[in-house]
N, C-alpha and C positions, 0 to 999 in steps of 0.2 A: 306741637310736637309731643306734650306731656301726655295729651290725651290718647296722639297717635301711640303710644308708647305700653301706655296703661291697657289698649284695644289689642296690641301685638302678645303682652304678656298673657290674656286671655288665650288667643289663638296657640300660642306656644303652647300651653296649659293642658289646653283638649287636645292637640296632635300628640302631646307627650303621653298621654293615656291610648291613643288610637293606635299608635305604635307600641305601648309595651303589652297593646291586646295581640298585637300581629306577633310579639316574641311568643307569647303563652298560645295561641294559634297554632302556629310552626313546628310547636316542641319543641322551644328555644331559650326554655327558661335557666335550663344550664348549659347553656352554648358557651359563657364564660363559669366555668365550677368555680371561684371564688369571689373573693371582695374585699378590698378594692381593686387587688389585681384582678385579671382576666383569669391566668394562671398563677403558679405560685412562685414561675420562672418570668413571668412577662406583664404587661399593663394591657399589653395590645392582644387581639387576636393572634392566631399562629394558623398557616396552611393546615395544618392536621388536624384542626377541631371545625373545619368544612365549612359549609352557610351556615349553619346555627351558630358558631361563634362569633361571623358578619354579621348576622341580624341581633343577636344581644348586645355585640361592642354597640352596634351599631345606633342602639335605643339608649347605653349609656352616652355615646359621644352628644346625641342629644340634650342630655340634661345641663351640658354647656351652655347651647346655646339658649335654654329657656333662663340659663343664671345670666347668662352675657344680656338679654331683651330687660333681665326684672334688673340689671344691676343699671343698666342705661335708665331708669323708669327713676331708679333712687338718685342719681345723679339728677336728673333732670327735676324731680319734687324736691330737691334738700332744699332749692331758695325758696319755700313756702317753709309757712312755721303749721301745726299741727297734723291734722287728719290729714290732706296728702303724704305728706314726708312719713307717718308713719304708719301709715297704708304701703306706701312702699316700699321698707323695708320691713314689714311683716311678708307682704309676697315672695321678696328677696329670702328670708330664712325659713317658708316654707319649701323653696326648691335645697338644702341642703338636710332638714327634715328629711323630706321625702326620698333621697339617695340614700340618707342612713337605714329606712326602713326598706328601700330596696336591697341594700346588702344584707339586710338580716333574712331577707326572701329566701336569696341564694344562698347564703350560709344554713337556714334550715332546709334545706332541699326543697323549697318551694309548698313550703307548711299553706295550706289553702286556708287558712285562717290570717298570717300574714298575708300571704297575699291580698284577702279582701282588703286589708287594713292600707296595703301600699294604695290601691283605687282609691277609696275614701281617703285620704291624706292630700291623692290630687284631685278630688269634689271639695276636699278646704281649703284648698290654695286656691280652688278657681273661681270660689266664694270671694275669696280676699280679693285676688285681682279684678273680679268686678265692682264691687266698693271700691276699689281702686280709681275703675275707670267712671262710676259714677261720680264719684266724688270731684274728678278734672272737669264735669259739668257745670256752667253757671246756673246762680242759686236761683231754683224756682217756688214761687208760694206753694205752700204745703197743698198736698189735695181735697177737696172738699168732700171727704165720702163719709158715710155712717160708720161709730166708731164700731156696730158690729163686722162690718166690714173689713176693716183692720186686722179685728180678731182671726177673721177667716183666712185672711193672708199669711199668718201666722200658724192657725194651724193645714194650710197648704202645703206652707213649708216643710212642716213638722212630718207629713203624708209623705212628701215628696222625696225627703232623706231619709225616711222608713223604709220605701220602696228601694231606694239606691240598695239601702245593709241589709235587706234579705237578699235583695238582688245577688249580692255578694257570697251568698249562703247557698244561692242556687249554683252559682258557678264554682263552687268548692266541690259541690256533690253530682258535680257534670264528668262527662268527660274529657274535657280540655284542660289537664292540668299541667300541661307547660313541660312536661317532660313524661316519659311514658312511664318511671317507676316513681314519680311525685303518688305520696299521699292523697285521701281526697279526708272529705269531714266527719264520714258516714252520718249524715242525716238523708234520710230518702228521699230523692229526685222527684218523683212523683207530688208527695206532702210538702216540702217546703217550695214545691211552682205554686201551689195553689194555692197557702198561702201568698205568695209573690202576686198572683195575679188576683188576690180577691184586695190586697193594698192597690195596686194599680186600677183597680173599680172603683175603689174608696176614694183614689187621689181625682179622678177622669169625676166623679159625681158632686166631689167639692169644687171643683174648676168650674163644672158646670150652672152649678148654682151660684159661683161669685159672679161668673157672666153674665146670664142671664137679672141677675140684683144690679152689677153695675150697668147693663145696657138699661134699665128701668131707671137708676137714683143715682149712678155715678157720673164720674167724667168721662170723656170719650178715648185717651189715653191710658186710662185703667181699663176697661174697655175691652180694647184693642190686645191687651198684655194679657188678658184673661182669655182672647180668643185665642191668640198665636199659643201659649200654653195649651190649652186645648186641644188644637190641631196637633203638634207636637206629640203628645201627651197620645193621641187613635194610631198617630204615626208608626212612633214608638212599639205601642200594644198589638197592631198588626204585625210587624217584624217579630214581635215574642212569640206570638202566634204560631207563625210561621214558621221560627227555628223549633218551635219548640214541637211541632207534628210533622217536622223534615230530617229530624234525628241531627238539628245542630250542626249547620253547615257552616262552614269557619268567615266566609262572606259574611251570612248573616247576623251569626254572633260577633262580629267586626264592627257592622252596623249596630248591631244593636248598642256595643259600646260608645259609641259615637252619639246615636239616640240618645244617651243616661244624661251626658254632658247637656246636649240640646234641653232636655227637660229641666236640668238645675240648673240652667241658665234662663231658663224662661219664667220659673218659679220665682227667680230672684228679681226680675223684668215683675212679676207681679207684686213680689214686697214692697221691690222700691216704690209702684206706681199708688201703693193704697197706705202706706205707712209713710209718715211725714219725715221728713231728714231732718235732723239739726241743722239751724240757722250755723251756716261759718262764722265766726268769731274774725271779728276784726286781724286779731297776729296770724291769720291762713292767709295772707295776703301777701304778694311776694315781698320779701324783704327790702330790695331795691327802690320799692315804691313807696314807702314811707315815708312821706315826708310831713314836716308838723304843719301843722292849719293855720294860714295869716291871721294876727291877730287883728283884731274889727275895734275902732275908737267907740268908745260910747259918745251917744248924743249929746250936746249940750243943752239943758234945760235952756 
């Protein structure tokens, strides 16, 4: 169940970003003009502020149930003593984190600099909730790969949430800003793609080289995490492609935000697979099951 739980919270994680792409889509970033309220008269939508007020309430009432899945996830870890229990009540306070940076969205009318920042808040919850769900894993011998290897992983990583925050740069300077008189960043659309897409070459050439090292000297679960990465990874870079010489179709920047998720989850499928976890410590074990060790008579000479 803990584990089912920890897997749910991921899922909740990335719909909660794929939904508040479809607000910013719709130009529905101000469908509720305030925060916490909706209005300054109400909590709820009102008939008079049409579908765009549907589809924002709509993406707030969600962040209930991503609190109600992570709060189910801390109930269910508390009878463990360390790293689970506090794995999941880190996930738990980053879903109230992240509604306070969604309200300062709307309170600055949708400033594209917050805004990147609200995405990247749920790329670090979604971090946390897979440590999460790794951690509900039984403990396996560390993996046997070269410690350059490790290193690469690390700076994969390092690529991979490079690309996410320019990503975020480029869509400041798009035109999809969530409402038709939002701000954008004035950095040039043009300049900051290409940096965005010469980081996505950079990340596609490190992946490619941990793969082909680990298909030669690694295990075949490291492997395997370096291909799925990979694939992911042309996935992804097609669909950018794409929106990006189709003038930005709301589908495909939909998808594509769905894609970002996929790839920092599959990055993180290669941390874990090439960086060793700490051994659990005896007190991560559920409380209940403590019991002390029969004690053993000595020999008699």
């Amino acid at each position: 169940m803990l584990r089912r739980l920890a897997l749910a919270s991921i899922v909740a994680n990335v719909a909660i970003v794929v939904t508040g792409g479809a607000v910013r889509l719709t130009d529905s970033g101000l469908g509720c003009p305030t925060w916490p309220r909706c209005t300054d008269e109400s909590y709820t939508t009102t008939a008079e502020m049409g579908v765009h007020g549907v589809i924002e309430f709509g993406n707030r009432l969600l962040t209930f149930v991503v609190a109600a899945v992570a709060v189910a996830g801390v109930v269910a870890a508390w009878r463990h003593r360390g790293r689970l229990r506090w794995l999941s009540v880190a996930v738990f306070l980053g879903i109230p984190a992240q509604g306070v940076i969604g309200g300062i969205t709307v309170l600055t009318d949708l400033n594209p600099w917050v805004v990147g920042l609200h995405f990247l808040a749920s790329i670090a919850v979604i971090a946390l909730a897979y440590a999460f769900w790794r951690a509900t894993a039984p403990p396996a011998p560390p993996p046997a790969v070269l410690p350059p290897l490790r290193l690469l992983a690390w700076v994969i990583a390092a690529a991979s949430a490079a690309v996410l925050v320019v990503g975020t740069w480029v869509t400041g300077s798009g035109p999809h800003s969530g409402d038709h008189g939002a701000a954008r960043n004035s950095l040039d659309p043009e300049t900051i793609s290409q940096i965005h897409a010469d980081l996505v070459f950079l990340l596609i050439g490190l992946t490619l080289a941990a793969w082909l090292a680990l298909r030669a000297t690694g295990p075949r679960p490291a492997a395997r995490a370096a291909a799925v990465l990979l694939a992911v990874e042309l996935a992804q870079g097609l669909i950018g492609f794409v929106q990006y010489f189709t003038d930005l179709p709301v589908l495909l920047v939909g998808a594509h935000m769905l894609g970002a998720c996929l790839v920092w989850l599959a990055t993180l499928s290669v941390v874990w697979a090439l960086v060793p976890a700490r051994s659990p410590a005896p007190a991560e074990t559920p409380t209940f099951a403590e019991t002390p060790a029969p004690e053993v008579a000595a020999p008699v000479p």
